[in-house]
PyMOL Python script that loads the backbone (N, CA, C, O; Angstrom):
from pymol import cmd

cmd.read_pdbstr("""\
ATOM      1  N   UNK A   1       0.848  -1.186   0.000  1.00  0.00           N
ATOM      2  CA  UNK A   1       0.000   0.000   0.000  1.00  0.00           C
ATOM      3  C   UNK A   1       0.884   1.236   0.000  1.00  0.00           C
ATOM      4  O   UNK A   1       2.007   1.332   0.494  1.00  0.00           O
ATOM      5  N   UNK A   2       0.257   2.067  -0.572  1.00  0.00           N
ATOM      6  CA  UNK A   2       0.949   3.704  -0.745  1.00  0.00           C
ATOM      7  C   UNK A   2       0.872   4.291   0.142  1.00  0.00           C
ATOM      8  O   UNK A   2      -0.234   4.828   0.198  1.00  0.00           O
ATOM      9  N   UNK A   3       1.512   4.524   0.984  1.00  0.00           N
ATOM     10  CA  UNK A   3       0.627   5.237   2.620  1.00  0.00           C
ATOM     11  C   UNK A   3       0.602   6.661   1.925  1.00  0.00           C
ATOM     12  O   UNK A   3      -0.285   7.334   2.451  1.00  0.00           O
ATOM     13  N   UNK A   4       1.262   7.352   0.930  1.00  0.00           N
ATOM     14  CA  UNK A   4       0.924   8.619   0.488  1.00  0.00           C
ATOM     15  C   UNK A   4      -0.161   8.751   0.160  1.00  0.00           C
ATOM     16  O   UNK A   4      -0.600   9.897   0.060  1.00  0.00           O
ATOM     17  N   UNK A   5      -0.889   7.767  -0.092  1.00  0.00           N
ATOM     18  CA  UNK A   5      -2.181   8.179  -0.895  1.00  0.00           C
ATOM     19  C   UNK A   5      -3.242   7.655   0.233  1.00  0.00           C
ATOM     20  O   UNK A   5      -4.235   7.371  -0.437  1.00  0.00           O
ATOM     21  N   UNK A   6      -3.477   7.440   1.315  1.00  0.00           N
ATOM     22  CA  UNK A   6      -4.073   6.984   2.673  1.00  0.00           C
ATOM     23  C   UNK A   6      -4.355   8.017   3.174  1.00  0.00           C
ATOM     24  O   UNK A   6      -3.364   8.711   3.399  1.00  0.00           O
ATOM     25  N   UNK A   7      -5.665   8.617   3.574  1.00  0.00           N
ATOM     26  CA  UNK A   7      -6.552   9.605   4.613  1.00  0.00           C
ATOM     27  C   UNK A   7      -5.625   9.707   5.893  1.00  0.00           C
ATOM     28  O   UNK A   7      -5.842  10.769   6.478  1.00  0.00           O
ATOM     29  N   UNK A   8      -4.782   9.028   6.429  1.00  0.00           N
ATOM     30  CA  UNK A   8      -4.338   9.014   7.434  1.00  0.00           C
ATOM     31  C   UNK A   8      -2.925  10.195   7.085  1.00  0.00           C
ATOM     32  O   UNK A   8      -2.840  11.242   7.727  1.00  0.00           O
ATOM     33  N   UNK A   9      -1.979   9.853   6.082  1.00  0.00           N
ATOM     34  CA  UNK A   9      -0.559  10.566   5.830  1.00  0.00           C
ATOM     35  C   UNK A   9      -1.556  11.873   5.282  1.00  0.00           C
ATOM     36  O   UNK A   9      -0.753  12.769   5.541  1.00  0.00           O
ATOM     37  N   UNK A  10      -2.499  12.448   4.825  1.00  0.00           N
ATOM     38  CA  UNK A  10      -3.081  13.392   4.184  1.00  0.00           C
ATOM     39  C   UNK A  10      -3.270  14.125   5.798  1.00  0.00           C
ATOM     40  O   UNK A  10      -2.891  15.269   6.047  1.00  0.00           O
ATOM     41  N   UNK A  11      -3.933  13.203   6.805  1.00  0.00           N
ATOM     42  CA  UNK A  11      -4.287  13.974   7.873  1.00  0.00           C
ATOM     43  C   UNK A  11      -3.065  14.374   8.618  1.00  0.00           C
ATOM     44  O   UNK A  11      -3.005  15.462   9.191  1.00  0.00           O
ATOM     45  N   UNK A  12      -1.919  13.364   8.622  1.00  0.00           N
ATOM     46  CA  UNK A  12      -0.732  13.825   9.251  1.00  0.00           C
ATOM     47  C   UNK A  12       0.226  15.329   8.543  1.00  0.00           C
ATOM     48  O   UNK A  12       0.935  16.194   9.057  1.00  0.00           O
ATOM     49  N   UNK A  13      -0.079  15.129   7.607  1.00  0.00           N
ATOM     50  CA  UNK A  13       0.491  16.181   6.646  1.00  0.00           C
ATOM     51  C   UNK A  13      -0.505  17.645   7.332  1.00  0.00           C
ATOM     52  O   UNK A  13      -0.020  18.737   7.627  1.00  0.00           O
ATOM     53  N   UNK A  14      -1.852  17.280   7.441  1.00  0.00           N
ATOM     54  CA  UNK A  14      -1.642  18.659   7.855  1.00  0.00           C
ATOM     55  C   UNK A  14      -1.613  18.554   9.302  1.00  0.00           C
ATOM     56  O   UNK A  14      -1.836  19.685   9.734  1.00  0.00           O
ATOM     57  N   UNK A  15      -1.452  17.772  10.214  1.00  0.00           N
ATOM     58  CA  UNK A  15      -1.406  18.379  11.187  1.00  0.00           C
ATOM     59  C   UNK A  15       0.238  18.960  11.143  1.00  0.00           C
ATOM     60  O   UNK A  15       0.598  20.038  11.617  1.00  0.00           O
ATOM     61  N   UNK A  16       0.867  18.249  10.650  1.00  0.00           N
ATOM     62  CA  UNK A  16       2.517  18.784  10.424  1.00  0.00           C
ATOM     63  C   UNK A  16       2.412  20.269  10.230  1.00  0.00           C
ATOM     64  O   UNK A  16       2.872  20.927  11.163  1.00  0.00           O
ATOM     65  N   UNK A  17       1.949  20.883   9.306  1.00  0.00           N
ATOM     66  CA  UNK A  17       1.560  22.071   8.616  1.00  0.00           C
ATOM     67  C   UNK A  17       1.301  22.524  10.327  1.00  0.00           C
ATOM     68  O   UNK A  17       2.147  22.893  11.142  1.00  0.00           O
ATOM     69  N   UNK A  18      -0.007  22.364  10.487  1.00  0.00           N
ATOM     70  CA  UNK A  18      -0.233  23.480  11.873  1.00  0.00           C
ATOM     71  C   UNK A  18       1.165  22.951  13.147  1.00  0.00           C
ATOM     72  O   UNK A  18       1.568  23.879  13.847  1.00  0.00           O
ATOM     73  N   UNK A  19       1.514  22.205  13.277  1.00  0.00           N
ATOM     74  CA  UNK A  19       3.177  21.791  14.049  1.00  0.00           C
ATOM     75  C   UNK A  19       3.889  23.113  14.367  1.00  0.00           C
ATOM     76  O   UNK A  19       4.213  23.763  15.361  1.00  0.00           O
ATOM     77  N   UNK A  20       4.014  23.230  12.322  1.00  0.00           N
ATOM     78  CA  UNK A  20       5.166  23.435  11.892  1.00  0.00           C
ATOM     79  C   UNK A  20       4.684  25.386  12.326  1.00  0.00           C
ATOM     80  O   UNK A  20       5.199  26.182  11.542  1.00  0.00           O
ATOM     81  N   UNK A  21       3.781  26.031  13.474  1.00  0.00           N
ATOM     82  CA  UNK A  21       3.459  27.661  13.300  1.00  0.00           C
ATOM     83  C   UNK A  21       4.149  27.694  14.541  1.00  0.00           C
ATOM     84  O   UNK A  21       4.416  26.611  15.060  1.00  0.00           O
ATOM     85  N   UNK A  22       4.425  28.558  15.007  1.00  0.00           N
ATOM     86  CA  UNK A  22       5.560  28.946  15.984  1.00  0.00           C
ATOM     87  C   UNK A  22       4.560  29.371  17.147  1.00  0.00           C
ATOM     88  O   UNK A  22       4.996  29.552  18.284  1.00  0.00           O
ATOM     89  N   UNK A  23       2.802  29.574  16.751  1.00  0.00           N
ATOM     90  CA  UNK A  23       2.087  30.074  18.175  1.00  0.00           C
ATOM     91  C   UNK A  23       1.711  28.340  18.351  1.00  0.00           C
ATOM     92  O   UNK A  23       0.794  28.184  19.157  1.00  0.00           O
ATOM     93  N   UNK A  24       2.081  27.429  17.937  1.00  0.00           N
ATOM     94  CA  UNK A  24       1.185  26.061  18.166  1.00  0.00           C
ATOM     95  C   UNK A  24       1.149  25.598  19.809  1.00  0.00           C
ATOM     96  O   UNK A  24       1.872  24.737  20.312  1.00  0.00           O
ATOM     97  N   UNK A  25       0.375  26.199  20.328  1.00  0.00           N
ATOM     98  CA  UNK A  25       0.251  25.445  21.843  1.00  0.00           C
ATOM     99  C   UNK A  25      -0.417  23.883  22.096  1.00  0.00           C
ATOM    100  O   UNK A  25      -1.586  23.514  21.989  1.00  0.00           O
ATOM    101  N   UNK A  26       0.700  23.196  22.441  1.00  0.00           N
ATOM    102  CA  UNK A  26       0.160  21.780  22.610  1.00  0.00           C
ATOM    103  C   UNK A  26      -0.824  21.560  23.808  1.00  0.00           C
ATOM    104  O   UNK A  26      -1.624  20.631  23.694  1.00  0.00           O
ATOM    105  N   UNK A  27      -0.844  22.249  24.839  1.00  0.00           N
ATOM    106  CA  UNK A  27      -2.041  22.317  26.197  1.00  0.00           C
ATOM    107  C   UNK A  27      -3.179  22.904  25.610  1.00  0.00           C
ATOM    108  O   UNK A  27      -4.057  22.155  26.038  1.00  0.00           O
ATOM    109  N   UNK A  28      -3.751  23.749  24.910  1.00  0.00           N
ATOM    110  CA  UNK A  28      -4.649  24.015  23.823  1.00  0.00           C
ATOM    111  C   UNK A  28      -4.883  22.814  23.292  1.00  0.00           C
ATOM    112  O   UNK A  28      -5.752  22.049  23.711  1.00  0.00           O
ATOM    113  N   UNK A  29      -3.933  22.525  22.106  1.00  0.00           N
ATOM    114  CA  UNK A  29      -4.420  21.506  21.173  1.00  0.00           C
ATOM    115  C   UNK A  29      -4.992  20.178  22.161  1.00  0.00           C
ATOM    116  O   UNK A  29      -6.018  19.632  21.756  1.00  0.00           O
ATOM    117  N   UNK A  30      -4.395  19.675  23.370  1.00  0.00           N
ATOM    118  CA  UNK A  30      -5.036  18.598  24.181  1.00  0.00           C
ATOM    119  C   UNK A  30      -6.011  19.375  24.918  1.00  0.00           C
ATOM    120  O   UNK A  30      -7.032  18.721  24.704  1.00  0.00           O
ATOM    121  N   UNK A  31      -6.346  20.335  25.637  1.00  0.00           N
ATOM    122  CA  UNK A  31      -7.615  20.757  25.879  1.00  0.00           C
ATOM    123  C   UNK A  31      -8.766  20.740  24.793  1.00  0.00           C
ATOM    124  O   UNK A  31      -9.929  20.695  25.194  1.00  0.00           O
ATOM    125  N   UNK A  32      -8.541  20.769  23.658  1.00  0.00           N
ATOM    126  CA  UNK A  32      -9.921  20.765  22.581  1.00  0.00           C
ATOM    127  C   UNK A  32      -9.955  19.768  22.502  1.00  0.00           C
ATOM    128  O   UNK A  32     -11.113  19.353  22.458  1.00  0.00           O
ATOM    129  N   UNK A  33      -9.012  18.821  22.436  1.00  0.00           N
ATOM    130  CA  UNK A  33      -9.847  17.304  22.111  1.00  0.00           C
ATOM    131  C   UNK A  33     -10.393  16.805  23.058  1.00  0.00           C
ATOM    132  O   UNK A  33     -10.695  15.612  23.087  1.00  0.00           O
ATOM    133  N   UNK A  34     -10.632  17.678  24.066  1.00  0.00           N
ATOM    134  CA  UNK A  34     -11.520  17.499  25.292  1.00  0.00           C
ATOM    135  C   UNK A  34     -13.508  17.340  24.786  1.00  0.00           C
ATOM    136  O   UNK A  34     -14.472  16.754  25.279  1.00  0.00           O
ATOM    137  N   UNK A  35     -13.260  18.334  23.438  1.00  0.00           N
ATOM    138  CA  UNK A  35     -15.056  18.128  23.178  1.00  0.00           C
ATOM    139  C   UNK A  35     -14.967  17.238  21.819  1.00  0.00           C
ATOM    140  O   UNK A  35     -15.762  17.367  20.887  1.00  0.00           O
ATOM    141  N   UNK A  36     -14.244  16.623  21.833  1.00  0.00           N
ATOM    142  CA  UNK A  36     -14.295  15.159  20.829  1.00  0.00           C
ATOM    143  C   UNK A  36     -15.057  14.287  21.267  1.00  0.00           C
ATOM    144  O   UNK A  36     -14.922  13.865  22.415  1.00  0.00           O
ATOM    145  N   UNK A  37     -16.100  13.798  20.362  1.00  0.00           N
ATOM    146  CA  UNK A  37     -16.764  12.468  21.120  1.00  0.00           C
ATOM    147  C   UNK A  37     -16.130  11.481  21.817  1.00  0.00           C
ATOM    148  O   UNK A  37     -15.413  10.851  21.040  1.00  0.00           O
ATOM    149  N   UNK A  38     -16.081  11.133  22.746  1.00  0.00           N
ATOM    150  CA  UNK A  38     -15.901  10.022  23.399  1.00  0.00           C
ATOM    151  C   UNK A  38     -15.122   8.847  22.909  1.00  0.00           C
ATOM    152  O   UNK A  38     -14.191   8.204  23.394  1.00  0.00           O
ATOM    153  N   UNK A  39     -16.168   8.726  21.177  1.00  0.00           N
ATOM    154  CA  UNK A  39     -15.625   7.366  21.082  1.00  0.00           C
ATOM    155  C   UNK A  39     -13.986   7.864  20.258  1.00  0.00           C
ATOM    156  O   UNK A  39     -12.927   7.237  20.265  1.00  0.00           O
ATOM    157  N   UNK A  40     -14.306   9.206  19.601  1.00  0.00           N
ATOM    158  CA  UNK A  40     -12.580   9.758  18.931  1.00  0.00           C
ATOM    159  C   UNK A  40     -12.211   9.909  19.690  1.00  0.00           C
ATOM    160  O   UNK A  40     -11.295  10.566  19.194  1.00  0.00           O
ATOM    161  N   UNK A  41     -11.945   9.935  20.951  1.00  0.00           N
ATOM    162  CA  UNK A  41     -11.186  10.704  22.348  1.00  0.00           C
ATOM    163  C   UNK A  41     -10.190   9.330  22.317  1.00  0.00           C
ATOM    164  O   UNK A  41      -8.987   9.379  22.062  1.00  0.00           O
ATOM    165  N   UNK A  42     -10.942   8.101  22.629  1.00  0.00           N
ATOM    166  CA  UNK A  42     -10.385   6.693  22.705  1.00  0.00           C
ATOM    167  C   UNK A  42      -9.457   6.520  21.512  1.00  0.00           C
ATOM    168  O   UNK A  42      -8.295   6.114  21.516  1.00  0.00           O
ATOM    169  N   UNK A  43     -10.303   6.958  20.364  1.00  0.00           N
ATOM    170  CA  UNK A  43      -9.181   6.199  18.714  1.00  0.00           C
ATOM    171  C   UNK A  43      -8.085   7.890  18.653  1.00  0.00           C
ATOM    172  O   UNK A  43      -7.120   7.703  17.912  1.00  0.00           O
ATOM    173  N   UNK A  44      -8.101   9.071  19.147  1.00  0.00           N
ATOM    174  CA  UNK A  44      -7.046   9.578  19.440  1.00  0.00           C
ATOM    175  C   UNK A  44      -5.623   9.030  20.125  1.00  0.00           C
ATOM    176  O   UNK A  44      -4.461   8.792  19.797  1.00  0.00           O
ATOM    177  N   UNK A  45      -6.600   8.988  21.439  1.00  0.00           N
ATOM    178  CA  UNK A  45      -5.592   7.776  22.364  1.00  0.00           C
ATOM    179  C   UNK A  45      -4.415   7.017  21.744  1.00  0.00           C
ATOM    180  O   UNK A  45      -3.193   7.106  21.867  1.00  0.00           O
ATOM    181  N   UNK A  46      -5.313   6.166  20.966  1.00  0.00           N
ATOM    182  CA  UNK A  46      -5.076   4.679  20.352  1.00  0.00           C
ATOM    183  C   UNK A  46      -3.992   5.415  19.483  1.00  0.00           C
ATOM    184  O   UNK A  46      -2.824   5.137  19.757  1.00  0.00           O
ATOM    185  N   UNK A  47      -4.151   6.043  18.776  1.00  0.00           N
ATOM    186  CA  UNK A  47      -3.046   6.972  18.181  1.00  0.00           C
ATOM    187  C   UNK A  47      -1.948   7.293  18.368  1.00  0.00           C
ATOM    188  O   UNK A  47      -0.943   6.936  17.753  1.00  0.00           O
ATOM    189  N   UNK A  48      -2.067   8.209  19.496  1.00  0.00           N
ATOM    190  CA  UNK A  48      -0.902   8.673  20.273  1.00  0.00           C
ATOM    191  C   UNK A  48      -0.332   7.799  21.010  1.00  0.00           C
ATOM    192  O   UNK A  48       0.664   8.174  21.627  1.00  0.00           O
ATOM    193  N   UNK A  49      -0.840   6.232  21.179  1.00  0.00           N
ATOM    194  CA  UNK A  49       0.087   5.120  21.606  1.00  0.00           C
ATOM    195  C   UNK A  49       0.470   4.154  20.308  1.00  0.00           C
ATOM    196  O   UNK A  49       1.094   3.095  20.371  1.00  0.00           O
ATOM    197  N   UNK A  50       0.176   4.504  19.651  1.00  0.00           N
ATOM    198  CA  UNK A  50       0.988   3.920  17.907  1.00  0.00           C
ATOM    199  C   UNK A  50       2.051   4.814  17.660  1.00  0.00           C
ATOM    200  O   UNK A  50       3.175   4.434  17.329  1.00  0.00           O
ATOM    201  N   UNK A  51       1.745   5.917  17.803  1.00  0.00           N
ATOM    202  CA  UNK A  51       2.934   7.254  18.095  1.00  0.00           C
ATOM    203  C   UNK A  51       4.272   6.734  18.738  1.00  0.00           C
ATOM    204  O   UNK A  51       5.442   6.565  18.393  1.00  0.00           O
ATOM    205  N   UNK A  52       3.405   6.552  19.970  1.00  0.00           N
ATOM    206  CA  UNK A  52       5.098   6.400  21.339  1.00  0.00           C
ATOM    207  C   UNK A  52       5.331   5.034  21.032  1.00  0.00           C
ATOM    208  O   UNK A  52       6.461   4.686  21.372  1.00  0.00           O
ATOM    209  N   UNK A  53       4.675   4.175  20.524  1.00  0.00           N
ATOM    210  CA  UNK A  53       5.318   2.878  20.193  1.00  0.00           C
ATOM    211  C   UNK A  53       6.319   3.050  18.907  1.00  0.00           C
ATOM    212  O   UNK A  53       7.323   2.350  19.041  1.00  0.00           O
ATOM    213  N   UNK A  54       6.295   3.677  17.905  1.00  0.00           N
ATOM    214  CA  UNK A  54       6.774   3.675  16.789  1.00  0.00           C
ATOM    215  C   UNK A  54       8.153   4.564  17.275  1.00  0.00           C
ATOM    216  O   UNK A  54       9.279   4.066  17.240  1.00  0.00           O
ATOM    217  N   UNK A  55       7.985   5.430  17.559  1.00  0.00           N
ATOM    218  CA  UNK A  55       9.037   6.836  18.656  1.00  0.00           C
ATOM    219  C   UNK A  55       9.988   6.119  19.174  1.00  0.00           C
ATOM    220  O   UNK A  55      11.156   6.302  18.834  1.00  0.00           O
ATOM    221  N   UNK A  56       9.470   4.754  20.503  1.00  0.00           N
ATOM    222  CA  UNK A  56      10.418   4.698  20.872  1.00  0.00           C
ATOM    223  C   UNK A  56      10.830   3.578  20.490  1.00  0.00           C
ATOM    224  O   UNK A  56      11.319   2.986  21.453  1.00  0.00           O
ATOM    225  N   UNK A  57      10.901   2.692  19.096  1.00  0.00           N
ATOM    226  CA  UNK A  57      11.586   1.567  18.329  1.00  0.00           C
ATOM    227  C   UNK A  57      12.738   2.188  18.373  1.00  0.00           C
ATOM    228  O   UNK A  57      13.054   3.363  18.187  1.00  0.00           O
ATOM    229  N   UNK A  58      13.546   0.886  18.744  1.00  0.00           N
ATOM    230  CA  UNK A  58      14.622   0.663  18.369  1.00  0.00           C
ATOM    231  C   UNK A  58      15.639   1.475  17.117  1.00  0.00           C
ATOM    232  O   UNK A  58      16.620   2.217  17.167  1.00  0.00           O
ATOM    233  N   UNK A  59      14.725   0.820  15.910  1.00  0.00           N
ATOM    234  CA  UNK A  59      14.895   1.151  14.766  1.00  0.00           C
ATOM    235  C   UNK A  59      14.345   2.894  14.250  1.00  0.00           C
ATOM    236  O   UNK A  59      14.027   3.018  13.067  1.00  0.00           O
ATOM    237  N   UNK A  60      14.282   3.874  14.971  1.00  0.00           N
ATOM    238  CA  UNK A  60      13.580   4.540  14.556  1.00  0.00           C
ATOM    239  C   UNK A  60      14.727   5.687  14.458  1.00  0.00           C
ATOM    240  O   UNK A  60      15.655   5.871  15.245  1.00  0.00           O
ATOM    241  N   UNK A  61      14.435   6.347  13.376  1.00  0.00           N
ATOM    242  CA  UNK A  61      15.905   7.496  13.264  1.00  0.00           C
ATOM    243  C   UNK A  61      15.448   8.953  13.989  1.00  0.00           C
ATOM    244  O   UNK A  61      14.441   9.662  13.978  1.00  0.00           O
ATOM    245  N   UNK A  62      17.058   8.988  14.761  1.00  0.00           N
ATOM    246  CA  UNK A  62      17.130  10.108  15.469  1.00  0.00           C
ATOM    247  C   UNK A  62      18.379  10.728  15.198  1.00  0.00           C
ATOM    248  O   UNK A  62      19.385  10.129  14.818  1.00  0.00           O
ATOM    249  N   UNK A  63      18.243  12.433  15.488  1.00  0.00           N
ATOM    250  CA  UNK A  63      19.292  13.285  15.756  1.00  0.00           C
ATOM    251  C   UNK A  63      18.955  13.681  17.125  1.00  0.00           C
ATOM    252  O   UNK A  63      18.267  13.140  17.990  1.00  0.00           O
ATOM    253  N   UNK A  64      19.736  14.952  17.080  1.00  0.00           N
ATOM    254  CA  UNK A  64      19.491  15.672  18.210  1.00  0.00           C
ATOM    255  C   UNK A  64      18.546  16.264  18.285  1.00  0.00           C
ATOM    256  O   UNK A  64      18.332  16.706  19.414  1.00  0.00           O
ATOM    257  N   UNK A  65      17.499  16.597  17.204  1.00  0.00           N
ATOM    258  CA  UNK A  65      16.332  17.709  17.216  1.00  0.00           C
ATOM    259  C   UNK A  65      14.817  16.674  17.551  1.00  0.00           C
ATOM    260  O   UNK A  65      13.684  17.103  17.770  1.00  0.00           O
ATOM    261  N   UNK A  66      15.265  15.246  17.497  1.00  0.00           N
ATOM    262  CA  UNK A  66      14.353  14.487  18.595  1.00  0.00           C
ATOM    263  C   UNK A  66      14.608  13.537  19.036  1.00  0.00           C
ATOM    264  O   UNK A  66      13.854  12.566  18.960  1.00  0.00           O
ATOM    265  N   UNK A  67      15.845  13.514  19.687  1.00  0.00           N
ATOM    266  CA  UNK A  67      16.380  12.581  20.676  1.00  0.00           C
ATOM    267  C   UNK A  67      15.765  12.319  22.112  1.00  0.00           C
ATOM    268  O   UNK A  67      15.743  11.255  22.731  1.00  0.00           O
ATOM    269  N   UNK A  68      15.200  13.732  22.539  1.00  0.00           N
ATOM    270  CA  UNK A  68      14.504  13.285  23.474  1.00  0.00           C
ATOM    271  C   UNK A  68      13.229  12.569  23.742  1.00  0.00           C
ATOM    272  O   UNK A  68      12.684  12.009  24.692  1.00  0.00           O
ATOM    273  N   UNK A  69      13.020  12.799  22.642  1.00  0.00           N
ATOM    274  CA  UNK A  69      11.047  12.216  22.312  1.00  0.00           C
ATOM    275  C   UNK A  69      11.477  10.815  22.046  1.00  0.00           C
ATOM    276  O   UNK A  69      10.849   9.957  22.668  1.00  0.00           O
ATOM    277  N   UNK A  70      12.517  10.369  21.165  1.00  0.00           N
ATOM    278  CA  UNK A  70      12.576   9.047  21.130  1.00  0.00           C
ATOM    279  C   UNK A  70      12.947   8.594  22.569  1.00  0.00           C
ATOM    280  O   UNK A  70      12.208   7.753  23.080  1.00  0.00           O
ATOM    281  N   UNK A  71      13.889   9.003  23.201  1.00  0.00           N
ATOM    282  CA  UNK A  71      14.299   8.125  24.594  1.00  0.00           C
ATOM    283  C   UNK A  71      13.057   8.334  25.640  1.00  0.00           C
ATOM    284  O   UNK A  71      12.993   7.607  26.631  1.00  0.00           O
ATOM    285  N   UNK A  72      11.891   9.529  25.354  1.00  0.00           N
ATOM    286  CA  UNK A  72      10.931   9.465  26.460  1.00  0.00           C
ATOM    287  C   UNK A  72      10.240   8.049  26.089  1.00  0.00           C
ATOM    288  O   UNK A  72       9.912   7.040  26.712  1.00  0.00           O
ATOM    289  N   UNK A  73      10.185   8.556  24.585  1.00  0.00           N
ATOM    290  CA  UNK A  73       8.807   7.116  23.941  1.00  0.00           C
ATOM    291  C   UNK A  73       9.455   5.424  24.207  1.00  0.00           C
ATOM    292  O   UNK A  73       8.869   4.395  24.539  1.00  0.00           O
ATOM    293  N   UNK A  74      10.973   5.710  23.878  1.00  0.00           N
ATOM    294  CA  UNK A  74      11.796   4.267  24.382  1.00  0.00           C
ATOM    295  C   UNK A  74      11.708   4.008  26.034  1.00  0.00           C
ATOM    296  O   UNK A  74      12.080   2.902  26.426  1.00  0.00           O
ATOM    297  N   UNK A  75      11.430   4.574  26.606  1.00  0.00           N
ATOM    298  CA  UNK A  75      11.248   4.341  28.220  1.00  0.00           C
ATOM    299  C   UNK A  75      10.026   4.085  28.678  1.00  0.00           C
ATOM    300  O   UNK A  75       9.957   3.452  29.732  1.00  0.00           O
ATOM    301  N   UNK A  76       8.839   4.490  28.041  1.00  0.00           N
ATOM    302  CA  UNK A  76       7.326   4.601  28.340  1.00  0.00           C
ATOM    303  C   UNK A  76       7.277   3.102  28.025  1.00  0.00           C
ATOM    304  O   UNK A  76       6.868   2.290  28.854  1.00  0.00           O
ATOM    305  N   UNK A  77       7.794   2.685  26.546  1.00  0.00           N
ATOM    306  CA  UNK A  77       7.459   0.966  25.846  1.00  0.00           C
ATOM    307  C   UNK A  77       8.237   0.195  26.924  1.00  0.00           C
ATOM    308  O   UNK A  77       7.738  -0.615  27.705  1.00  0.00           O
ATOM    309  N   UNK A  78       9.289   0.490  26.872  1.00  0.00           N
ATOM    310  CA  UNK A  78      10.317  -0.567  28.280  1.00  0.00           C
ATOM    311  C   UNK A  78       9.564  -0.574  29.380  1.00  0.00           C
ATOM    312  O   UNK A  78       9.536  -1.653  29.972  1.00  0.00           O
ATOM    313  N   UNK A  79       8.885   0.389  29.879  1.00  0.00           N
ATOM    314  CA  UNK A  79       8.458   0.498  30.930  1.00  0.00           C
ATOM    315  C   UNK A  79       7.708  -0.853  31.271  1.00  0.00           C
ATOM    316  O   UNK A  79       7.830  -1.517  32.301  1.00  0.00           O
ATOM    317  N   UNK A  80       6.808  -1.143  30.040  1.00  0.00           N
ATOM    318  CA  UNK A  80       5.412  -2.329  30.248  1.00  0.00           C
ATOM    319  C   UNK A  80       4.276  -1.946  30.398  1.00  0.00           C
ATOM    320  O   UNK A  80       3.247  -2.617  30.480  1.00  0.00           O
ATOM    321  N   UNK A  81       4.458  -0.565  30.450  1.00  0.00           N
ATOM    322  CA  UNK A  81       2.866   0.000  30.761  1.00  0.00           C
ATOM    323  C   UNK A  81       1.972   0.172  29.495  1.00  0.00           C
ATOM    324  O   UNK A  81       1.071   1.004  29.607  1.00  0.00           O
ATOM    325  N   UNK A  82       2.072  -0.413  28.441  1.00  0.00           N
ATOM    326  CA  UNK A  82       1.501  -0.392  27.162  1.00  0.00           C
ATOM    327  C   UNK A  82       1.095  -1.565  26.842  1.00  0.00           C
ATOM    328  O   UNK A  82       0.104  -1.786  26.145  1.00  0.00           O
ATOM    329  N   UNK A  83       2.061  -2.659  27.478  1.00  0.00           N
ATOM    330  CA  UNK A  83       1.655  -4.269  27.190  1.00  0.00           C
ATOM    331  C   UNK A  83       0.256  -4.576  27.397  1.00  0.00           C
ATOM    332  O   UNK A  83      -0.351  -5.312  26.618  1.00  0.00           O
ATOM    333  N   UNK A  84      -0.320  -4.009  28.480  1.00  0.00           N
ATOM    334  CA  UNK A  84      -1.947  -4.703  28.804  1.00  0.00           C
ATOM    335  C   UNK A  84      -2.652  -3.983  28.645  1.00  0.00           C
ATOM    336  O   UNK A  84      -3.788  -4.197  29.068  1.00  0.00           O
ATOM    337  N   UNK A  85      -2.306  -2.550  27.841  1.00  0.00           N
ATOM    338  CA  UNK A  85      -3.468  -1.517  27.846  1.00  0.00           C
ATOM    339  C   UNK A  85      -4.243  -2.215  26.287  1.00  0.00           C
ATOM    340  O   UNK A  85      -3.800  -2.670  25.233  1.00  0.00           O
ATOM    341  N   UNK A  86      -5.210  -2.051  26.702  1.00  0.00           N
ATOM    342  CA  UNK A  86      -6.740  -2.108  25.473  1.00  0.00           C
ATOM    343  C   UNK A  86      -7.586  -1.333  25.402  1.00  0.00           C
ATOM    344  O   UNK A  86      -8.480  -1.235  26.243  1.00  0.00           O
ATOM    345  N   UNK A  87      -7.471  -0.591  24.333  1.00  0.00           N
ATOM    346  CA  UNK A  87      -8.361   0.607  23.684  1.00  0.00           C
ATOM    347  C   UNK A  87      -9.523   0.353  22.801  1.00  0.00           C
ATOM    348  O   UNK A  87      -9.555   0.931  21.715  1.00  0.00           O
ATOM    349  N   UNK A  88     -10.491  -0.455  23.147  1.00  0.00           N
ATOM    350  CA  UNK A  88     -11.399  -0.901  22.207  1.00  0.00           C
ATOM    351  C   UNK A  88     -11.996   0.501  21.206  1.00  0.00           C
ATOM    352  O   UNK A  88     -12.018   1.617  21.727  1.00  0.00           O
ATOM    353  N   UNK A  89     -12.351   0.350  20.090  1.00  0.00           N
ATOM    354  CA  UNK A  89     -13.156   1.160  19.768  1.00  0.00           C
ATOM    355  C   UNK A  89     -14.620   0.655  19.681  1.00  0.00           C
ATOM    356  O   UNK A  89     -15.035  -0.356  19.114  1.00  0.00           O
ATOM    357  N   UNK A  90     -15.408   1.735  20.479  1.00  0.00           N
ATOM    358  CA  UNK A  90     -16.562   1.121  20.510  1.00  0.00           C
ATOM    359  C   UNK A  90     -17.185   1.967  19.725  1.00  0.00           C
ATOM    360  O   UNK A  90     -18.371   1.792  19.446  1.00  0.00           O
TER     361      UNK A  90
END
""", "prot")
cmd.dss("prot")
cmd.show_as("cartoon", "prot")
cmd.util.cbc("prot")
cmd.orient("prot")
């Protein structure tokens, strides 16, 4: 599969775009997904732990401009605290 051509890299692309503005407040951006339904609140979630799983692989390329995000996301997976979590989507 082309992941370029997938709803998902289209949606990442722009959130990159809004990333990439210098007012981007991330406590904002997680306060609004506060009035997300319920059941997107969960498949957000589910997201942002495909995120820190992928982050903190092994295999995943780093410099210095996100070295720390990989060693937070490599410590969260070591940790074990991801092994038994289940995010159903209901």
């Amino acid at each position: 599969m082309d992941i370029q051509n997938t709803r998902e890299y289209k949606a990442a692309q722009d959130l990159e775009r809004a990333l990439n503005d210098y007012g981007w407040n991330p406590e904002r951006f997680a306060e609004s997904t506060s009035y997300f339904h319920r059941t997107l609140q969960q498949n957000l979630v589910k997201t942002v732990v495909a995120i820190i799983r992928m982050v903190g692989s092994e295999n995943y390329g780093t410099d210095l401009r996100n070295r720390a995000s990989h060693e937070l996301c490599k410590r969260i997976v070591e940790s074990g605290v991801l092994d038994d979590t289940h995010l159903p989507f209901i």
